[in-house]
N, C-alpha and C positions, 0 to 999 in steps of 0.2 A: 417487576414491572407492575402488579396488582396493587405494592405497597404504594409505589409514586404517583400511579394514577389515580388513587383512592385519596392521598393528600394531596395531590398540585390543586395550588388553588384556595386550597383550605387551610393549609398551615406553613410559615414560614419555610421556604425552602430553603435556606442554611441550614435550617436545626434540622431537615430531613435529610439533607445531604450528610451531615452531622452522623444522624442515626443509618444512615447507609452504611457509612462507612466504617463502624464501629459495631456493627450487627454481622454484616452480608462477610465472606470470603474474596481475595479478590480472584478467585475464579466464575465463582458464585457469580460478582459484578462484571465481567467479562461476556457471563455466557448471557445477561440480561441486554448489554447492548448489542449482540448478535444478533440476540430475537429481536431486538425494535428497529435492525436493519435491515432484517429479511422481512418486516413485516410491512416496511416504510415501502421496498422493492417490490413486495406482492403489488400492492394499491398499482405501479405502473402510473406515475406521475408524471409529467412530460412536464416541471419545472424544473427551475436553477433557484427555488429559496431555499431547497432541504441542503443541510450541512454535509459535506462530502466524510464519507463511513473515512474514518484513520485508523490504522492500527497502530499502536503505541507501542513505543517499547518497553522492555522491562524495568522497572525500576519500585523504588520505596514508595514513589508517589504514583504511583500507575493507578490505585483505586480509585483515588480523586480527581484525577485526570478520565476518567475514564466516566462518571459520573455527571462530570459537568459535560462531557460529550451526549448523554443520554437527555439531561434536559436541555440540551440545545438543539439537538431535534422537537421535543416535545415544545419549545418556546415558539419554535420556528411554524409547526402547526399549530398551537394557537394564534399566533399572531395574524397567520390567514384564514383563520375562523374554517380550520381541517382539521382542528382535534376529535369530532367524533366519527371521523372516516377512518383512524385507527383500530386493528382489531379489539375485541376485549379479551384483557389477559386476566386468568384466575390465577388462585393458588391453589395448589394439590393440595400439598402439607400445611394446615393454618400454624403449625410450629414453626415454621420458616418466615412466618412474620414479623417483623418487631415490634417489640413497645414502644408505645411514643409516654411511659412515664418517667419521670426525671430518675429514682431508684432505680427501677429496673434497666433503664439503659446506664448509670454509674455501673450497674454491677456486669453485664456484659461488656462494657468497654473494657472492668478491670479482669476479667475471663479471657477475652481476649490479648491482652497486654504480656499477660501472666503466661501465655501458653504462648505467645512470640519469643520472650525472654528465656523461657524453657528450652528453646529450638536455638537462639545464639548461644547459650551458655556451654547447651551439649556439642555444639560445631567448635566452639572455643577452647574447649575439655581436648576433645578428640584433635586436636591440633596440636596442642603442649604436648598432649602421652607421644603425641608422632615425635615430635623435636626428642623428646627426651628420649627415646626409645635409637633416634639415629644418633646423638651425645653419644649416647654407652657405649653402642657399636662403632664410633669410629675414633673413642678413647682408650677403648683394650689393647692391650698390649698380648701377644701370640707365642708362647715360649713351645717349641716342637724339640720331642727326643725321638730320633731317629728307630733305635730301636727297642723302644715301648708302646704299648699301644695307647690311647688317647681319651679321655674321657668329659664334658664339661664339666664346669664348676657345678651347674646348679646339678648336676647328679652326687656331689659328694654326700657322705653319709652327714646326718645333723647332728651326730657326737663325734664329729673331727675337732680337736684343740682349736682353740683360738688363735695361742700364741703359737702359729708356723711361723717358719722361715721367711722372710723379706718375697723370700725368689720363687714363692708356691702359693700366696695369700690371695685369695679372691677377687682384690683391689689390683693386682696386678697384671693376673694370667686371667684368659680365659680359658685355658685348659689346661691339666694335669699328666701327669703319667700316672697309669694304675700300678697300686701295689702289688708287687710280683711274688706278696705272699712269706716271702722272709722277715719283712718287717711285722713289727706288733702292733703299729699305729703311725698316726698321719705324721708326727709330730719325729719318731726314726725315720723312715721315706723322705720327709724333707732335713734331716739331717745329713742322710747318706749320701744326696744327691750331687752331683759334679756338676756346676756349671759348666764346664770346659764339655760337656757332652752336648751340651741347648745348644741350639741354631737359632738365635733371636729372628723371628721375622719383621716383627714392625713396631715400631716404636712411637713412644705417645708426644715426642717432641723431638725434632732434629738438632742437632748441635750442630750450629754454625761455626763454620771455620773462622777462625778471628784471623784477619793479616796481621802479620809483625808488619812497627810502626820504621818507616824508612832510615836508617839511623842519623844521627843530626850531631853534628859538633861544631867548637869553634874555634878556629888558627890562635895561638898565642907566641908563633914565630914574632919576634922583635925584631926586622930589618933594622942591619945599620945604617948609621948616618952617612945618605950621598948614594948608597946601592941602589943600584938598577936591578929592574926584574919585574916580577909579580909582585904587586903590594895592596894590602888589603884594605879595607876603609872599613875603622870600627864604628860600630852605632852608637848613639849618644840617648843616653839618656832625656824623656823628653814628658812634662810632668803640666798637670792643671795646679794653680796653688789657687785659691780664694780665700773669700773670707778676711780680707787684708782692710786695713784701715783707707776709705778712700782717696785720703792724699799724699799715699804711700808713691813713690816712684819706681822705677824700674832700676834708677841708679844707684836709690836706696838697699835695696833687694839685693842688688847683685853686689855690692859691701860687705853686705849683713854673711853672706855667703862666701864668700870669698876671707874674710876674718874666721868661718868657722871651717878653711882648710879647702875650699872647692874652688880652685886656681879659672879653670877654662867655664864657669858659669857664663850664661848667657839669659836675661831677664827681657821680655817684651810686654809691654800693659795691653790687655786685652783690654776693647771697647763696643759699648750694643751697636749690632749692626742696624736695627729697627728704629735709633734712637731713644730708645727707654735709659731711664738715670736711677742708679741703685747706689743703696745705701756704702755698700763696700766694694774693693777693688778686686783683679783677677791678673794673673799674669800666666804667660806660657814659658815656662822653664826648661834649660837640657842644660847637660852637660856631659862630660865625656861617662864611659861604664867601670872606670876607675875606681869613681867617685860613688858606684852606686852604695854602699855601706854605709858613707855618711852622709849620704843624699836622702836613705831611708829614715836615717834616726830623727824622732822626734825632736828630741834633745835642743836640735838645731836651729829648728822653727818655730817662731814668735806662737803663744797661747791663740789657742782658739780659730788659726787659720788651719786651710782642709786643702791634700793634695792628693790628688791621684794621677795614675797614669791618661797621658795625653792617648785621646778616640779618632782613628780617621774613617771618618763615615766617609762610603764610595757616592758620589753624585750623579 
C-alpha cells in the first residue's frame, strides 16, 4: 500500500499495476487489500460510493483481479476528494519495495516466472513417478509355492544369472522361492523348479473365451421334377459391372453372356438418379450360383470394364 500510494498519481497506473504484480506474491496482494478494507471501515463512512469488499476466488488471475480491486477503492476516494482521510501506510522492510526500473523489474519478473515453473514441473514429476509406480504394481504377475518360503525380487542377490528360466525372471514374478540351500545358484533352483507346484494368482492379461462360430451350410439336395415338399430357393448371383461403353444395352450384355455359357443371365442398365450424365454405362447383373466360376473369370468380360459384388445398404 506504501508503493501505490507513493505512485498514484505520478506514474501510469498500468505499469504499476504491471510492477505489482510481477514484484508482490499473491498473498502478499491479498493481505494489502485486507488492510485498505479494514482501514476504509475504521474511517465509519455512512456512504454507498466506496466499492463493496469481494472476496475472490482462487484462481491464475486472482492477483490482478485483486489489484484492480485495491485501486478502485483508492479511485473511488479520490474521486470525492477523501483520499487524504485515508490512513498513512509505511513500509517496514524498504526490500519489500519494488523498482520501478525497466532492468530490474525484467529481472524479477524472470525470478519469478522461473521459480512458478519450478513448482509445475516438480507437481508434474511427482504425478508421472505416481502413474508409473501404480503401471508396475498392477502389471506383476504373483507366482506362490506353497511350501517355500518367499522373498522379493528386489531382494535378490546382484550376481544372480541373467539368463533364468522364463518362469523366475524379474520381468515376470514379483516374488520368488528361496533357495533351500541344495542348489548352487539361481540358475539350478530355476531349473529344478516344477511348475505343476505354483498356484498362479494373477495374471497380467485375461484370455478371452472366443465362441465357436454357429455352424453354416448349404442344401445341395436336387428335388425332383413335380415333388412336393420342402424346397429350397438358391441365391443368385448378384454383381455391379461398369465401366461399359455408354451405348452398350442391356440386350447387348446379356448375349455377350449368354454366348460365353451363363444360360439364366439377367442384365438391367442402371441410371443417375440426381440426373447427372456420365461418360460410361453401369448395369446390375445375377445370375443363378452355378454359374459363379464363369461369372468370376475375367476371361469373359470385355477389357477394361470393373465388377463387383452388388452392396445393400439398410435405409
Amino acid at each position: 500500500m506504501c508503493f501505490i500510494l507513493n505512485k498514484y498519481g505520478k506514474s501510469p497506473i498500468e505499469s504499476v499495476k504491471t510492477v505489482l504484480q510481477n514484484f508482490y506474491t499473491p498473498i502478499e496482494i491479498s493481505d494489502a487489500k485486507e488492510l485498505l478494507n479494514k482501514a476504509v471501515n475504521d474511517l465509519n463512512l455512512d456512504v454507498d460510493w466506496i466499492p463493496r469488499n469481494v472476496n475472490r476466488r482462487r484462481c491464475d488471475d486472482k492477483p490482478r483481479i485483486e489489484i484492480d480491486d485495491i485501486y478502485a477503492v483508492i479511485n473511488a476516494f479520490d474521486e470525492h476528494m477523501q483520499l487524504k482521510s485515508l490512513p498513512e501506510f509505511v513500509a517496514v522492510n524498504l526490500e519489500r519495495l519494488p523498482p520501478f526500473r525497466t532492468d530490474e523489474l525484467d529481472l524479477c519478473t524472470a525470478v519469478r516466472r522461473i521459480s512458478a515453473l519450478e513448482e509445475k514441473v516438480a507437481t508434474v514429476v511427482s504425478q508421472c513417478m505416481d502413474m508409473v509406480s501404480a503401471s508396475v504394481a498392477a502389471s506383476r504377475t504373483v507366482l506362490v509355492d506353497p511350501s517355500r518360503p518367499m522373498m522379493s525380487v528386489v531382494d535378490m542377490p546382484t550376481s544372480a544369472p541373467a539368463a533364468m528360466d522364463n518362469r523366475t525372471t524379474a520381468t515376470d514374478v514379483s516374488t520368488v522361492a528361496v533357495d533351500d540351500g541344495n542348489s548352487s545358484s539361481w540358475a539350478d533352483l530355476a531349473s529344478n523348479i516344477n511348475s505343476s507346484d505354483f498356484v498362479q494368482v494373477s495374471r497380467h492379461r485375461s484370455q478371452a473365451a472366443t465362441k465357436p462360430r454357429a455352424p453354416r451350410l448349404q442344401g445341395k439336395k436336387i428335388s425332383a421334377s413335380g415333388e412336393s415338399g420342402v424346397r429350397g430357393i438358391p441365391r443368385r448371383l448378384m454383381a455391379f459391372v461398369g465401366r461399359l461403353h455408354r451405348d452398350t444395352t442391356a440386350d447387348e450384355l446379356t448375349e455377350c453372356l449368354k454366348s460365353a455359357g451363363i444360360i439364366d443371365v439377367r442384365c438391367r442398365k442402371l441410371s443417375s438418379k440426381d440426373g447427372r450424365t456420365f461418360n460410361t454405362s453401369a448395369f446390375y447383373v445375377s445370375c443363378s450360383m452355378q454359374y459363379s466360376e464363369l461369372f468370376y473369370d475375367e476371361n469373359i468380360w470385355p477389357s477394361g470394364c470393373e465388377l463387383r459384388d452388388w452392396v445393400w445398404y439398410s435405409k
